[in-house]
N, C-alpha and C positions, 0 to 999 in steps of 0.2 A: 283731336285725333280720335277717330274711332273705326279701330281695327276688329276686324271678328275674329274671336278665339272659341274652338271647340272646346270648353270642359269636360265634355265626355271623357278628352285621354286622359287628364290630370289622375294621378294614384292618388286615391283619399286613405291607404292602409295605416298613412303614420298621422292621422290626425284622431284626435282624441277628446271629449266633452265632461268639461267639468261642470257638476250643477248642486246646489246645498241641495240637506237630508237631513229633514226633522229627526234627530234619533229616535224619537217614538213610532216612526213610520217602522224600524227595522226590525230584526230577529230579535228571541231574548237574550241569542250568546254574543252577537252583534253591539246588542244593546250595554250591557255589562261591562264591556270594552271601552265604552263612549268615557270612559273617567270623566263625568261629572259636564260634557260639552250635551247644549239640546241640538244642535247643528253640529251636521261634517259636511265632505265633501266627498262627492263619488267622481271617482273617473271613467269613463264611458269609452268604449268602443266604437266607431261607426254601427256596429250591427243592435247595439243598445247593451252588449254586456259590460255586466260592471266588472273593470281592472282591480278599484283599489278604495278607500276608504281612508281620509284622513283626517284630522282636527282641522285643517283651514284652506283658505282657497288659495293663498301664495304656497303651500307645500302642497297642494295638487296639482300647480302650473310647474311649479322645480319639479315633482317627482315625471312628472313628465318629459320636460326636456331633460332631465337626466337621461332618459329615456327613449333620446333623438323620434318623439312625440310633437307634433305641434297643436296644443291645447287650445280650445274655443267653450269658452262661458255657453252655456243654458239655462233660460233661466224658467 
């Protein structure tokens, strides 16, 4: 089967990118926070801003679809 689909219309607003974060790449009050993790996880916006910061990549995929977010790894 090969039907053509326009992606243009598709809404990309609820999709969201999670990708690890050296803590040492981040701020100092950022960093102070990391309780003793060298890796977190950012969440990402389409436009590349960062949502949120967390200790791992399974609670930045939950805190997403908590979040009716549909989350995509970058790596």
């Amino acid at each position: 089967m090969n039907t053509p689909f326009d992606f243009k219309d598709l809404s990309h607003q609820r999709l969201v990118y999670v990708r690890p974060v050296d803590v040492a790449e981040l701020p100092d009050e950022v960093r102070n926070q990391a309780q003793g993790h060298d890796q977190v996880y950012a969440v990402h916006a389409p436009d590349g801003e960062r949502l949120a910061l967390v200790a791992n990549r399974e609670l930045a995929f939950l805190l997403a679809r908590q979040n009716d977010f549909a989350p995509v790894n970058v790596h």
